[in-house]
C-alpha positions as a printed Julia matrix, in Angstrom:
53×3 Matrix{Float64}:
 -63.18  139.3   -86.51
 -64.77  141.6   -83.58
 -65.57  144.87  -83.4
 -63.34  148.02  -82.15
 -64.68  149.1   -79.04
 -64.13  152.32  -77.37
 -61.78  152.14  -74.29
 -62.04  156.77  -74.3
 -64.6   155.96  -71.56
 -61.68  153.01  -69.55
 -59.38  155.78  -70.09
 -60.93  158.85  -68.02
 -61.71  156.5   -65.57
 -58.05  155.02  -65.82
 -57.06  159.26  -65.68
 -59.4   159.33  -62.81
 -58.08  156.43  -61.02
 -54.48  157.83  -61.08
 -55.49  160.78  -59.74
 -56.82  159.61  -57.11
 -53.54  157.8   -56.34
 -51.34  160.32  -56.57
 -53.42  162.09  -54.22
 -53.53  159.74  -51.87
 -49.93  158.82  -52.45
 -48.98  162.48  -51.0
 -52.15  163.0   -48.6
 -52.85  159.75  -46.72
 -50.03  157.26  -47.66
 -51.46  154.16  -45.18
 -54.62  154.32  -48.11
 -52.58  154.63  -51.17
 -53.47  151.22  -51.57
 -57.0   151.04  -51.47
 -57.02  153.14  -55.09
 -54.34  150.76  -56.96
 -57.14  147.77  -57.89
 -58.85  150.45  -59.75
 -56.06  152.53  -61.48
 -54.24  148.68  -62.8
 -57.57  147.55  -63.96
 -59.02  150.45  -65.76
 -55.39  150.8   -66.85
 -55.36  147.07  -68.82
 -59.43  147.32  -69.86
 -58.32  150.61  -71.51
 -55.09  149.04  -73.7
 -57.87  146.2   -73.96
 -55.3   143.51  -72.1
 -59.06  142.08  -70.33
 -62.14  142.13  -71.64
 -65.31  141.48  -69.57
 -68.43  140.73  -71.32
């Protein structure tokens, strides 16, 4: 059996992430897709869907 890990830190960054997209959603729409890689994979690390080691 593994160990619980924390995912509080892939969550801020997840928080972070969306931010990020949301502001760039309203802001500069042509970049709204440069932030989505990072909000979708902090997103899954943080409900531990992928795990890197």
């Amino acid at each position: 059996m593994e160990a619980q890990q924390s995912t509080g830190k892939y969550w801020f960054l997840f928080f972070f992430w969306l931010a990020i997209l949301i502001v760039l959603l309203f802001v500069y729409r042509e970049f709204f897709w440069l932030a989505l890689p990072g909000a979708v994979t902090y997103f899954s690390r943080a409900m531990n869907l992928i795990d890197f080691k």
